[in-house]
CHARMM-style PDB file with segment names, atoms N, HN, CA, C and O in Angstrom:
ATOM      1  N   UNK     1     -42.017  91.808   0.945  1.00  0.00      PROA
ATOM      2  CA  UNK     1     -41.158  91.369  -0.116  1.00  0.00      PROA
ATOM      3  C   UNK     1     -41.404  89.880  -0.325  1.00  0.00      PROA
ATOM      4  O   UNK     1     -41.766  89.175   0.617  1.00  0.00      PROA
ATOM      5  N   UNK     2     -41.209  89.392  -1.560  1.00  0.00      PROA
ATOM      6  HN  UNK     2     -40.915  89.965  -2.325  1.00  0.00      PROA
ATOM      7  CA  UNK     2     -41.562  87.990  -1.786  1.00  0.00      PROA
ATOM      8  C   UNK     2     -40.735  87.858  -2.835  1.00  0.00      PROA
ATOM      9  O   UNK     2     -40.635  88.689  -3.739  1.00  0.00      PROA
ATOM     10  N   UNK     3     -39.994  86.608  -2.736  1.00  0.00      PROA
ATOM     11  HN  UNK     3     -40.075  85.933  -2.002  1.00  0.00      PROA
ATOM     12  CA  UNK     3     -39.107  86.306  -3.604  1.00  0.00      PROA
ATOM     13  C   UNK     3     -39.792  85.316  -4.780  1.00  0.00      PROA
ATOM     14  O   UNK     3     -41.002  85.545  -4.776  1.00  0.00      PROA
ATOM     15  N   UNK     4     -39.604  84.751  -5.338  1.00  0.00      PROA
ATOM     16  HN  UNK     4     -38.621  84.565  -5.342  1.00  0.00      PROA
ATOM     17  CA  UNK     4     -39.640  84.265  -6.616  1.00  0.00      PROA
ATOM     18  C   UNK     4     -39.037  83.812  -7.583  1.00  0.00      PROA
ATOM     19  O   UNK     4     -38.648  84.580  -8.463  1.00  0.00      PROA
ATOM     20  N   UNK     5     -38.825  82.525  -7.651  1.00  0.00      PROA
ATOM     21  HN  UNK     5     -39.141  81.901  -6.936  1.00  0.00      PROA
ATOM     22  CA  UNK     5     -37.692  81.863  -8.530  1.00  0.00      PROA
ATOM     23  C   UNK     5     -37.966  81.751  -9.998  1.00  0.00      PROA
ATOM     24  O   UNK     5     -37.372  80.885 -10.640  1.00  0.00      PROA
ATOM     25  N   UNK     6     -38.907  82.639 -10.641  1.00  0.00      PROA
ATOM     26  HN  UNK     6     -39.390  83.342 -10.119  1.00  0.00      PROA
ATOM     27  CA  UNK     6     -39.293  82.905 -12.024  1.00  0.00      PROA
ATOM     28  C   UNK     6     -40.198  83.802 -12.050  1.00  0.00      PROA
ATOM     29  O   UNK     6     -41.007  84.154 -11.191  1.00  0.00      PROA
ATOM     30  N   UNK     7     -39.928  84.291 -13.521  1.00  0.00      PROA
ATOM     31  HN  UNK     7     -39.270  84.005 -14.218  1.00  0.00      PROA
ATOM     32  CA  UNK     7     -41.555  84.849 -13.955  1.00  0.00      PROA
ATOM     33  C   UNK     7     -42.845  84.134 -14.022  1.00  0.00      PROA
ATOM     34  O   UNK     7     -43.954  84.662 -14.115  1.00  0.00      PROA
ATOM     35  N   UNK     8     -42.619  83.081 -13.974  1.00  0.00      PROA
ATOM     36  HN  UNK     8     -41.718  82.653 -13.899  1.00  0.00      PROA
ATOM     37  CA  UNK     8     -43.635  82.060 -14.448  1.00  0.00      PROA
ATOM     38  C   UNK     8     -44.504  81.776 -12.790  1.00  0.00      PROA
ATOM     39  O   UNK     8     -45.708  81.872 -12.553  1.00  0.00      PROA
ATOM     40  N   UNK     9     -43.439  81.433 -11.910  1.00  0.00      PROA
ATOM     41  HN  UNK     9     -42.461  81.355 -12.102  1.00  0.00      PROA
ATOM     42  CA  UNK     9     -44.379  81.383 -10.575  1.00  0.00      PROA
ATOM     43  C   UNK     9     -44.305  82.654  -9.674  1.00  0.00      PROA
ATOM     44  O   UNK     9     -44.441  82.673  -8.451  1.00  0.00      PROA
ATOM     45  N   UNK    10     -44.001  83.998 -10.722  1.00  0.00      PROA
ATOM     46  HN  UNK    10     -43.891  83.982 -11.716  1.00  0.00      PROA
ATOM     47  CA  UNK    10     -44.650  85.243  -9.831  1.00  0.00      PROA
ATOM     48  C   UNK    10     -46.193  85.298 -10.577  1.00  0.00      PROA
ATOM     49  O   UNK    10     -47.218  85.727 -10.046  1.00  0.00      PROA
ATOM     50  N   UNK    11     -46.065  84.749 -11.934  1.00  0.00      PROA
ATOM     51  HN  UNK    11     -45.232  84.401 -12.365  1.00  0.00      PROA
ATOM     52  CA  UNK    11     -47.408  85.204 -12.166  1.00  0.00      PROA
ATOM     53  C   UNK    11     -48.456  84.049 -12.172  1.00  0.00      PROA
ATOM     54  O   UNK    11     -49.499  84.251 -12.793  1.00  0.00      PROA
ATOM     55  N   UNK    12     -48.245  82.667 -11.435  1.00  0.00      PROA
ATOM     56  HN  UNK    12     -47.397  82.503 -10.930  1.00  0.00      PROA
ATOM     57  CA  UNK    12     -48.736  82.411 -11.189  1.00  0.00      PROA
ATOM     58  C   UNK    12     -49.324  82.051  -9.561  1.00  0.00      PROA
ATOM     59  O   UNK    12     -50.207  81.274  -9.200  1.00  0.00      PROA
ATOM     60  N   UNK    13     -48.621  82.770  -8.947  1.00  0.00      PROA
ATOM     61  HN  UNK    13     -47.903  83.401  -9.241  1.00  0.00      PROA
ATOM     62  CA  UNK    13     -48.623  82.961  -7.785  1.00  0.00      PROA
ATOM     63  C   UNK    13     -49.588  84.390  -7.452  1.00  0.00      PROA
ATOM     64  O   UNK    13     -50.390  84.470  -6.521  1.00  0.00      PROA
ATOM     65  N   UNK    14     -49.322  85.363  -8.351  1.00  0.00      PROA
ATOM     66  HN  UNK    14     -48.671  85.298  -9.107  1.00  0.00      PROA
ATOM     67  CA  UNK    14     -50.215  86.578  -8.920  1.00  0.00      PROA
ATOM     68  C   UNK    14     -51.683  86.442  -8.821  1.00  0.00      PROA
ATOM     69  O   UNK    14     -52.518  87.205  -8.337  1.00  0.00      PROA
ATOM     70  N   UNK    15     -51.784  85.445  -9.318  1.00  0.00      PROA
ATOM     71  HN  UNK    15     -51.105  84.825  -9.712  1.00  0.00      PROA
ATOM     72  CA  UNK    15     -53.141  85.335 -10.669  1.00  0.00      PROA
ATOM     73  C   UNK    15     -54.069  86.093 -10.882  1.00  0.00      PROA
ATOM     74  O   UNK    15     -53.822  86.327 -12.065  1.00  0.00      PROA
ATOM     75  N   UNK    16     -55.016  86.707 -10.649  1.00  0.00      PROA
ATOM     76  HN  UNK    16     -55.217  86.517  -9.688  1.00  0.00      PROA
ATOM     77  CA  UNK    16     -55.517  87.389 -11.124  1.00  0.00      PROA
ATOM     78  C   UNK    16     -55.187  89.119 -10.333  1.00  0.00      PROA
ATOM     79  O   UNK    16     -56.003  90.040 -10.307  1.00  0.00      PROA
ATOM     80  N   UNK    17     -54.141  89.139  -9.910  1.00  0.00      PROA
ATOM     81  HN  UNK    17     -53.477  88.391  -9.931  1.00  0.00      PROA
ATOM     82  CA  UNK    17     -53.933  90.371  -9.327  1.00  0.00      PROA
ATOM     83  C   UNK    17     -52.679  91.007 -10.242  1.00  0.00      PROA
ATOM     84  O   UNK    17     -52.056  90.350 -11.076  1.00  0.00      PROA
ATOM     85  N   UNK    18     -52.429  92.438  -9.917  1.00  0.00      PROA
ATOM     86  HN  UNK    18     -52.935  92.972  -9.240  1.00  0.00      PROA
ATOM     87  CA  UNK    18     -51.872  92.895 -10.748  1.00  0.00      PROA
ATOM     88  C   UNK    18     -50.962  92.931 -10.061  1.00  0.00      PROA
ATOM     89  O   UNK    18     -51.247  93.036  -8.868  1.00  0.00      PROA
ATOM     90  N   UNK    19     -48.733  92.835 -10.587  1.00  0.00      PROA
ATOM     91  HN  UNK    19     -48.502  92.749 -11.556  1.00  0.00      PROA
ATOM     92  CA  UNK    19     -48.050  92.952  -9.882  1.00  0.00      PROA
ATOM     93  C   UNK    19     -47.027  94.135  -9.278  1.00  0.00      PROA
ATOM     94  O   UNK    19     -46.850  94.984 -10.151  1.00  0.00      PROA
ATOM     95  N   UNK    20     -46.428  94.390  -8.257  1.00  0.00      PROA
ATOM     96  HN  UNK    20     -46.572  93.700  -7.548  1.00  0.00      PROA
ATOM     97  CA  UNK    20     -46.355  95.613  -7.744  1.00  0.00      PROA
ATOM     98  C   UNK    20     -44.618  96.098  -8.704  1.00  0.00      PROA
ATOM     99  O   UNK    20     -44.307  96.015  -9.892  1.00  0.00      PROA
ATOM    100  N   UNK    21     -44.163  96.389  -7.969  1.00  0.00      PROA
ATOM    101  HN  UNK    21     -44.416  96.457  -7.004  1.00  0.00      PROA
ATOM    102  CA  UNK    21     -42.667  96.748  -8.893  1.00  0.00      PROA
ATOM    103  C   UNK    21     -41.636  95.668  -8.421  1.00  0.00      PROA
ATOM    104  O   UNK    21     -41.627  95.351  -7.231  1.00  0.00      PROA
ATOM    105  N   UNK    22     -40.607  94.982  -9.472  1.00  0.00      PROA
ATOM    106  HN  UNK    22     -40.615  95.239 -10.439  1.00  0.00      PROA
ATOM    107  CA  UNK    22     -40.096  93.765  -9.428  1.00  0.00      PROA
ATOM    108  C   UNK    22     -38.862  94.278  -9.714  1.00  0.00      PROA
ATOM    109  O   UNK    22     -38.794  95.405 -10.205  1.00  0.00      PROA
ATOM    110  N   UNK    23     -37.931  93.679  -9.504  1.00  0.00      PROA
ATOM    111  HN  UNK    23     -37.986  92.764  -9.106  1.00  0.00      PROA
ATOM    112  CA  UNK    23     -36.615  93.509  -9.614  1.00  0.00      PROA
ATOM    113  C   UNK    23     -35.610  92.589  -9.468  1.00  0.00      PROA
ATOM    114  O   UNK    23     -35.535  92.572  -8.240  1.00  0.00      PROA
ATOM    115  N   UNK    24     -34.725  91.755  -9.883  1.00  0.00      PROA
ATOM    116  HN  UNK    24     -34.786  91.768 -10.881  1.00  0.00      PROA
ATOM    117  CA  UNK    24     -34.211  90.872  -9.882  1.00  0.00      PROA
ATOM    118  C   UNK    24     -33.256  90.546  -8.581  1.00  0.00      PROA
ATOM    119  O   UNK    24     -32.551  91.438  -8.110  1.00  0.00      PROA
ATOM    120  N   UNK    25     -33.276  89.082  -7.971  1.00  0.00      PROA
ATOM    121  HN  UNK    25     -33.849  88.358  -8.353  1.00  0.00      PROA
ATOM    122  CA  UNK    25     -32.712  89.054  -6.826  1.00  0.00      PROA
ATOM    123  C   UNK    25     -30.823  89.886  -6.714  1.00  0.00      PROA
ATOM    124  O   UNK    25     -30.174  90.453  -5.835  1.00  0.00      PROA
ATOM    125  N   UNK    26     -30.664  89.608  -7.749  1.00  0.00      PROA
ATOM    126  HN  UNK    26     -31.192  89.148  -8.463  1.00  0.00      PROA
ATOM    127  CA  UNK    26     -28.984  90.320  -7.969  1.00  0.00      PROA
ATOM    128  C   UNK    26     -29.368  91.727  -7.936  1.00  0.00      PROA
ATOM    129  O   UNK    26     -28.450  92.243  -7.299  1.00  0.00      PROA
ATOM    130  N   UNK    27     -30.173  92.626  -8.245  1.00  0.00      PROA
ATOM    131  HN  UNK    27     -30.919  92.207  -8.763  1.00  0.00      PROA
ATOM    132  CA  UNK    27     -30.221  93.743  -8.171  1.00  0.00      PROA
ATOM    133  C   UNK    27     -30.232  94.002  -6.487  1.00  0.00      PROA
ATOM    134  O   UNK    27     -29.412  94.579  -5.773  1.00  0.00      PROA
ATOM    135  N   UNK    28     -31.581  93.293  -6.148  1.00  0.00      PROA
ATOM    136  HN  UNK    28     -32.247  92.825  -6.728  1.00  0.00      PROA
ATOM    137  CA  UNK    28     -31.498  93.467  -4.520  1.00  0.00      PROA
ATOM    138  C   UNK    28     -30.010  93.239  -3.666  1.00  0.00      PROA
ATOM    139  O   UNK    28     -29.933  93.827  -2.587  1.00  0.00      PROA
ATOM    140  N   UNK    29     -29.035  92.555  -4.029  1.00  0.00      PROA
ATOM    141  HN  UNK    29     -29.098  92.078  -4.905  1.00  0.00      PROA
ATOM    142  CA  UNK    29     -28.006  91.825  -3.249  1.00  0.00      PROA
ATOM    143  C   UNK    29     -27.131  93.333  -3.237  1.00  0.00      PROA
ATOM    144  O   UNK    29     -26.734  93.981  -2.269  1.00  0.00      PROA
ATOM    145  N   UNK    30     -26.950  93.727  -5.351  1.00  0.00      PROA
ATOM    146  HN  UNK    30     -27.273  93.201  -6.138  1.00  0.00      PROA
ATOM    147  CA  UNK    30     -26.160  95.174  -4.975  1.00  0.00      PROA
ATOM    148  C   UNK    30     -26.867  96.195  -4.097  1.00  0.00      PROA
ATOM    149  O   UNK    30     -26.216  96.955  -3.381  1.00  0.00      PROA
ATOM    150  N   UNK    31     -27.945  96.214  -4.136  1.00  0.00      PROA
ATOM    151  HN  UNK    31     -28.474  95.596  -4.718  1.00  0.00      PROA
ATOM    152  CA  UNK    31     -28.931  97.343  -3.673  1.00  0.00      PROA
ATOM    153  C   UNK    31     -28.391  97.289  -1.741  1.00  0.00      PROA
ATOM    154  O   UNK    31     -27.941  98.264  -1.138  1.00  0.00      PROA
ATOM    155  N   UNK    32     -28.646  95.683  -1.044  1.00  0.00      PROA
ATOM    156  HN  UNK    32     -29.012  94.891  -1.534  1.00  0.00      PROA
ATOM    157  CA  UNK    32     -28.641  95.201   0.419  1.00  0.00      PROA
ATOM    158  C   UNK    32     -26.905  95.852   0.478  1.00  0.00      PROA
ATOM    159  O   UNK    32     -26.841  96.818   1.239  1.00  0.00      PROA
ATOM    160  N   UNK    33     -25.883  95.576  -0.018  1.00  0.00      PROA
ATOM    161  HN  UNK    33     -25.935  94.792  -0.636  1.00  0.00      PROA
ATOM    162  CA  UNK    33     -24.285  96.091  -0.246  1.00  0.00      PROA
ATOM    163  C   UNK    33     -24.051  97.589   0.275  1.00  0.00      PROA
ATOM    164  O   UNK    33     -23.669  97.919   1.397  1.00  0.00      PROA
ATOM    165  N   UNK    34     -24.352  98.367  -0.748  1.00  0.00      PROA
ATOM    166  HN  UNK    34     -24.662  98.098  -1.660  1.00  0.00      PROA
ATOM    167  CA  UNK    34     -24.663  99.838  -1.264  1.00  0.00      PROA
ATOM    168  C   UNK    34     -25.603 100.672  -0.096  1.00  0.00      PROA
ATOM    169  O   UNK    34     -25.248 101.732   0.419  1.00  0.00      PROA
ATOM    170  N   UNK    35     -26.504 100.164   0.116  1.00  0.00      PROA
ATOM    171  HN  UNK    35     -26.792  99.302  -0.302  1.00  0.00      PROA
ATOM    172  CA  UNK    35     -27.568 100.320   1.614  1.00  0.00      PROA
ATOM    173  C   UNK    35     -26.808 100.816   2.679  1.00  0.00      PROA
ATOM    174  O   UNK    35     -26.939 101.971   3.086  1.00  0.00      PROA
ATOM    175  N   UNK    36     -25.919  99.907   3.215  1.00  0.00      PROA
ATOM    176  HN  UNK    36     -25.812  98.969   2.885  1.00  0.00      PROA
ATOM    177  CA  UNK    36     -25.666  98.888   4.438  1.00  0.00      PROA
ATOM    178  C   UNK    36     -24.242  98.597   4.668  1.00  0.00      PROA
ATOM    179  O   UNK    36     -23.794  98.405   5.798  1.00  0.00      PROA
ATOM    180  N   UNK    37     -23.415  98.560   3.424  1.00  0.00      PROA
ATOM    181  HN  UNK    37     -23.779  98.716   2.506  1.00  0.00      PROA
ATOM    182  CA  UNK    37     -22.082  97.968   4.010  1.00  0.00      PROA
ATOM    183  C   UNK    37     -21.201  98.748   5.034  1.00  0.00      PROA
ATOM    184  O   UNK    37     -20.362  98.244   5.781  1.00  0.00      PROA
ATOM    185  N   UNK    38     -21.674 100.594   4.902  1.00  0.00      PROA
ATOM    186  HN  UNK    38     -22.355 101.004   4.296  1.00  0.00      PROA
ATOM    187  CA  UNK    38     -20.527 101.066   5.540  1.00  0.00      PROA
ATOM    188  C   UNK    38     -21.373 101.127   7.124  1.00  0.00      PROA
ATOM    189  O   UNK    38     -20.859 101.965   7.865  1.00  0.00      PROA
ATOM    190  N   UNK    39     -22.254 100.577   7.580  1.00  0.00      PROA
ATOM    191  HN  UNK    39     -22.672  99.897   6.979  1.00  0.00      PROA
ATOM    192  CA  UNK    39     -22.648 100.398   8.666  1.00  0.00      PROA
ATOM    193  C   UNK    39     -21.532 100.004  10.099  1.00  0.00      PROA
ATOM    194  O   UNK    39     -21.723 100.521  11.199  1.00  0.00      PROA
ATOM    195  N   UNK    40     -20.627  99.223   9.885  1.00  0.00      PROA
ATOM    196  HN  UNK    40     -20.473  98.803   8.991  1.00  0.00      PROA
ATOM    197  CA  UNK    40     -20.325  98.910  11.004  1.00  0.00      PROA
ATOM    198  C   UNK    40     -19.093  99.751  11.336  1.00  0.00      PROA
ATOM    199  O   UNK    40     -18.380  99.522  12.313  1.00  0.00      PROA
ATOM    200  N   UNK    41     -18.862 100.868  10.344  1.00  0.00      PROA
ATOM    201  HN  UNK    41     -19.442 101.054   9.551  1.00  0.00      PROA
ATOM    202  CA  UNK    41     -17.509 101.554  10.033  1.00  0.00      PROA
ATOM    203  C   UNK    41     -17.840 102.414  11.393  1.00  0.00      PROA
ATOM    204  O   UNK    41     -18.960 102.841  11.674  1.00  0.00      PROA
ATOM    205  N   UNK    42     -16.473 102.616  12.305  1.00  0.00      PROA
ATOM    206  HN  UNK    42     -15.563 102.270  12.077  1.00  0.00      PROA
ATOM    207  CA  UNK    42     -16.492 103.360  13.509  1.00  0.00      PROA
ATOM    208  C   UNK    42     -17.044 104.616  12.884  1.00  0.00      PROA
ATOM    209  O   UNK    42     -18.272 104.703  12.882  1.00  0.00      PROA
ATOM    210  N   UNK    43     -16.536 105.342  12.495  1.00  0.00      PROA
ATOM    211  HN  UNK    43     -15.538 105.271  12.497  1.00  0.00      PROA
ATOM    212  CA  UNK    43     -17.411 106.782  11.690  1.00  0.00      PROA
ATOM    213  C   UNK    43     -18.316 107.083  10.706  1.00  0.00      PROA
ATOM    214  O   UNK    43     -18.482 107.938   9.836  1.00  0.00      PROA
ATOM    215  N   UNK    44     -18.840 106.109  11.127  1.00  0.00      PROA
ATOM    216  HN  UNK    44     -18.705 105.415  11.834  1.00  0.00      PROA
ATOM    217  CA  UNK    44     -20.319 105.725  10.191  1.00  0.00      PROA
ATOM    218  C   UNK    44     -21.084 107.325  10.405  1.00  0.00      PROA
ATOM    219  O   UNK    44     -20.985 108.027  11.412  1.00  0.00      PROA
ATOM    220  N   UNK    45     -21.784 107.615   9.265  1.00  0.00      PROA
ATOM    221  HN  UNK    45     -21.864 107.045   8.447  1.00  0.00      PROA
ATOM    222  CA  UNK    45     -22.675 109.006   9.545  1.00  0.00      PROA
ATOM    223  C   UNK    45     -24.114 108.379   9.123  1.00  0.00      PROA
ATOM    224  O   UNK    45     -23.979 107.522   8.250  1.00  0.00      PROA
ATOM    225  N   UNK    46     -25.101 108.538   9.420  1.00  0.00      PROA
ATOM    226  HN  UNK    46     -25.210 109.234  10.129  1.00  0.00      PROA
ATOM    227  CA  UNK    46     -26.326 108.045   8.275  1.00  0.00      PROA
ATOM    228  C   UNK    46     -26.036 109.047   7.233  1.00  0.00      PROA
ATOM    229  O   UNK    46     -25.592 110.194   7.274  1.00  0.00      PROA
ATOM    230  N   UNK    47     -26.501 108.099   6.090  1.00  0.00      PROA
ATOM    231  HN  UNK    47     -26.862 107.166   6.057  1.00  0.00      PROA
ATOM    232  CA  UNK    47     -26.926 108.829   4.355  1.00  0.00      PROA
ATOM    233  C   UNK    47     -27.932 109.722   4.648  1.00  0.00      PROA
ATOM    234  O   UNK    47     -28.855 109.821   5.456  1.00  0.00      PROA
ATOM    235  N   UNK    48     -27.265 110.588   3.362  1.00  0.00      PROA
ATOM    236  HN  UNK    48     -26.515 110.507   2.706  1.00  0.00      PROA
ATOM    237  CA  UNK    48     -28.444 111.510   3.102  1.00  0.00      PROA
ATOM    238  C   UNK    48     -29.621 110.888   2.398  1.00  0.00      PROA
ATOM    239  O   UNK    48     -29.773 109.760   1.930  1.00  0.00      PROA
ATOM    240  N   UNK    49     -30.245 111.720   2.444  1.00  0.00      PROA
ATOM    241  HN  UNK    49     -30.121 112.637   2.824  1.00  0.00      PROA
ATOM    242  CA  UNK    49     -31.742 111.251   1.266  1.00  0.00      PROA
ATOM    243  C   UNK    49     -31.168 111.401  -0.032  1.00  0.00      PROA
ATOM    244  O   UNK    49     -31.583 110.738  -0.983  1.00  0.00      PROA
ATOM    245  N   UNK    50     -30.086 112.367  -0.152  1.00  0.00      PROA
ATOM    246  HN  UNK    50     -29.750 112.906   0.620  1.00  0.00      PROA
ATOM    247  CA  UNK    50     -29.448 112.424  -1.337  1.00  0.00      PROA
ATOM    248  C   UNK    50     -28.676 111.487  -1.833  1.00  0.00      PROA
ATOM    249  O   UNK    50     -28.668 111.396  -3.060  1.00  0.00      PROA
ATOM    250  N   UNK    51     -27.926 110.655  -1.136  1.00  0.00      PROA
ATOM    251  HN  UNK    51     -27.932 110.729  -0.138  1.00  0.00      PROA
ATOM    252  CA  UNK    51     -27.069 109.858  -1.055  1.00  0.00      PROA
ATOM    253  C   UNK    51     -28.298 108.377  -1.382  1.00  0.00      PROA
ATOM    254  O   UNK    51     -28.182 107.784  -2.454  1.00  0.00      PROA
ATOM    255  N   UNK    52     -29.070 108.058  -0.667  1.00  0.00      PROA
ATOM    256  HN  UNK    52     -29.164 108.539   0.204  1.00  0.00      PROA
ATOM    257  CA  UNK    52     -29.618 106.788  -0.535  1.00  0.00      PROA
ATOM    258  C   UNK    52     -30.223 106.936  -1.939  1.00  0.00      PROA
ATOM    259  O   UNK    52     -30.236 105.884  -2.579  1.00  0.00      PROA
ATOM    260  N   UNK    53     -30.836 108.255  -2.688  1.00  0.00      PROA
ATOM    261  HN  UNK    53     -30.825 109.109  -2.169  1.00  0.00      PROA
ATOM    262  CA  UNK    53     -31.657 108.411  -4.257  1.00  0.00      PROA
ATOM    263  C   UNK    53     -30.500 108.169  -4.679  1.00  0.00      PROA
ATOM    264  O   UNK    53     -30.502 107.143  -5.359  1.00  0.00      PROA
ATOM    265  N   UNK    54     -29.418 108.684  -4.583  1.00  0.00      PROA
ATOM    266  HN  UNK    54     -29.416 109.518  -4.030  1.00  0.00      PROA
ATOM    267  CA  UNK    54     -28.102 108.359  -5.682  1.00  0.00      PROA
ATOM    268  C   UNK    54     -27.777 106.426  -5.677  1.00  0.00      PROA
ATOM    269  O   UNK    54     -27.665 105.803  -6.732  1.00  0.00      PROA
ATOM    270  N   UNK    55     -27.718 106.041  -4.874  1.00  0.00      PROA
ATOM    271  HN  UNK    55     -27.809 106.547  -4.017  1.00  0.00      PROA
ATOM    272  CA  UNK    55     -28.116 104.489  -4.723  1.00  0.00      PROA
ATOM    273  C   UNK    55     -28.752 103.774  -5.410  1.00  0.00      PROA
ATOM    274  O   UNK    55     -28.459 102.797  -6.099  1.00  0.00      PROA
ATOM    275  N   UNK    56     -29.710 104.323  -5.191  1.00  0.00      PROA
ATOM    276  HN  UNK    56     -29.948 105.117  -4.631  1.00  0.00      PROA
ATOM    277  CA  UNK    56     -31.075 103.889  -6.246  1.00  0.00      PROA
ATOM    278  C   UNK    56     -31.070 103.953  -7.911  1.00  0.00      PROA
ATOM    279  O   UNK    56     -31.207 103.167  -8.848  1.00  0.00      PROA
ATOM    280  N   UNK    57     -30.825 105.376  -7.701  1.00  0.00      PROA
ATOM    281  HN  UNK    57     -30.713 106.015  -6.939  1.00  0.00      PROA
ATOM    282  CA  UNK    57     -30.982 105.683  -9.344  1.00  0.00      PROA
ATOM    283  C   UNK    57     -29.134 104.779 -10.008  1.00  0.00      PROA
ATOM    284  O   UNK    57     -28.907 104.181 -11.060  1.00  0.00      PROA
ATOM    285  N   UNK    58     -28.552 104.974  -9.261  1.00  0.00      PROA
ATOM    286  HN  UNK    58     -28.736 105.461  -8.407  1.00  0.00      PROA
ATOM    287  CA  UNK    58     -27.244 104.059  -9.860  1.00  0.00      PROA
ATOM    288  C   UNK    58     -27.459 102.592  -9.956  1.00  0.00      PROA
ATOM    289  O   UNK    58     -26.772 101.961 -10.759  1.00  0.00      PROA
ATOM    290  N   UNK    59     -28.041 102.192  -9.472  1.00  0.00      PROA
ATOM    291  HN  UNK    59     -28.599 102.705  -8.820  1.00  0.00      PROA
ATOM    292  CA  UNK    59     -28.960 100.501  -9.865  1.00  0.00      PROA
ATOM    293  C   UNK    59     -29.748 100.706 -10.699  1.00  0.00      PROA
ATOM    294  O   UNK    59     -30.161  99.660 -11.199  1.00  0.00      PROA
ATOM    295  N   UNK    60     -30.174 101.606 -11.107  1.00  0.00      PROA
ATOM    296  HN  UNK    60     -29.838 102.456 -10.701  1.00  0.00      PROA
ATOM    297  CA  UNK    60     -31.371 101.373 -12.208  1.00  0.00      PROA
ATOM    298  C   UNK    60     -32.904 101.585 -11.645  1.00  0.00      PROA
ATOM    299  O   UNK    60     -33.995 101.492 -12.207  1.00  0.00      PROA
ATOM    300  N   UNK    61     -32.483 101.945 -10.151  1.00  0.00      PROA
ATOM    301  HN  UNK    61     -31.597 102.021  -9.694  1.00  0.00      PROA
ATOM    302  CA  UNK    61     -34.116 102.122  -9.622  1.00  0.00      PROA
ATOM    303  C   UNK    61     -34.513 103.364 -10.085  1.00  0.00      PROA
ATOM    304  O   UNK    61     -33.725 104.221  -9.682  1.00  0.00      PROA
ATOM    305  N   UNK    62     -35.384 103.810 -10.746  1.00  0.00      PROA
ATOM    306  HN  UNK    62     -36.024 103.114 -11.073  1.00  0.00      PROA
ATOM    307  CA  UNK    62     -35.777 104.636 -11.062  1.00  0.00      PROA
ATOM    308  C   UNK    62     -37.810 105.068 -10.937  1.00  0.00      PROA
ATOM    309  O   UNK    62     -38.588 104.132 -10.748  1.00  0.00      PROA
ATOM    310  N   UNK    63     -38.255 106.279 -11.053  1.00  0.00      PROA
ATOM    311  HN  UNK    63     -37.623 107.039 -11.207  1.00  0.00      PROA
ATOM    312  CA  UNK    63     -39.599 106.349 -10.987  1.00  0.00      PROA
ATOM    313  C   UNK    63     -40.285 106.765 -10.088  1.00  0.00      PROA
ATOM    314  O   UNK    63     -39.708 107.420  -9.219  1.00  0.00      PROA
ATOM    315  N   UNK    64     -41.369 106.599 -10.000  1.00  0.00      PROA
ATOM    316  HN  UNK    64     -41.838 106.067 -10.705  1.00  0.00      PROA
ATOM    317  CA  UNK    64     -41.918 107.085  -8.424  1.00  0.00      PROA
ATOM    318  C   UNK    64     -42.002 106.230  -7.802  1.00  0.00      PROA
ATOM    319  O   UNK    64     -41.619 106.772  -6.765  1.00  0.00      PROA
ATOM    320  N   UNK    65     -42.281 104.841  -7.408  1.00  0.00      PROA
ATOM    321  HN  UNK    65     -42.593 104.401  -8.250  1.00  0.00      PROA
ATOM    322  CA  UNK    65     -42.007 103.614  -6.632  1.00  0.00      PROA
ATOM    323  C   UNK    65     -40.415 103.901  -6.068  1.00  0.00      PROA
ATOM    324  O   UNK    65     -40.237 103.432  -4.944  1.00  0.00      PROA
ATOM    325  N   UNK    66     -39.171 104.627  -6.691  1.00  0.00      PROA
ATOM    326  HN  UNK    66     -39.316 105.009  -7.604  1.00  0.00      PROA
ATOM    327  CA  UNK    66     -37.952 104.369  -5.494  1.00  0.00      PROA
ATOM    328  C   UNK    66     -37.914 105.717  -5.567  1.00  0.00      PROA
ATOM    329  O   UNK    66     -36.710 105.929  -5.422  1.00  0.00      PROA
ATOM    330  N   UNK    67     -38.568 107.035  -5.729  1.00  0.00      PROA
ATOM    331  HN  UNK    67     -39.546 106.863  -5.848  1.00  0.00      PROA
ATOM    332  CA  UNK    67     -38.133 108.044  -5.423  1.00  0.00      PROA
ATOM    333  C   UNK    67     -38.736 108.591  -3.928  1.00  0.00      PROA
ATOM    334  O   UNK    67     -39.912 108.731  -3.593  1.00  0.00      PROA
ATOM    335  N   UNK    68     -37.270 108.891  -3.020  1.00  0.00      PROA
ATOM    336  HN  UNK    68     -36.314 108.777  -3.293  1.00  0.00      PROA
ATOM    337  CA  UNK    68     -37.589 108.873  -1.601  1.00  0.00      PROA
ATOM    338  C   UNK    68     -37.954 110.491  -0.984  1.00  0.00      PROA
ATOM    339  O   UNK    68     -37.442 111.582  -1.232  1.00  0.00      PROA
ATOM    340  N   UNK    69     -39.071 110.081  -0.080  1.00  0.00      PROA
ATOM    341  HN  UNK    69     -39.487 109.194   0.122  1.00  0.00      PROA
ATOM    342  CA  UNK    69     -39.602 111.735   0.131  1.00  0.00      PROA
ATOM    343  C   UNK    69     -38.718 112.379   0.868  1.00  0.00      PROA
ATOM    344  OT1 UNK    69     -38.892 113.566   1.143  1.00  0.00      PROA
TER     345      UNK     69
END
């Protein structure tokens, strides 16, 4: 992961390479929330695969880059 404080110095940081799938640091922050928050809950269960795609696709991740096997 590589962060990036513009478009301007991902693509010039890029340069002649092509770039992979991007998303805005606020997307990541809801995404790190949504992930992760109910982690420390005494009856924590892990997510389903169903549950973690429902995550995704409710942010806007969509495609084959966030669809999980």
């Amino acid at each position: 992961m590589n962060l990036f404080r513009s478009e301007e110095h991902m693509r010039h940081w890029l340069g002649d390479r092509a770039p992979g799938t991007t998303i805005p640091v606020t997307t990541l922050a809801a995404l790190a929330v949504a992930w992760w928050d109910d982690r420390l809950s005494p009856d924590w269960q892990p997510h389903t695969r169903e549950r973690n795609q429902a995550i995704l696709e409710g942010l806007g991740l969509t495609g084959g880059f966030w669809a999980l096997a």
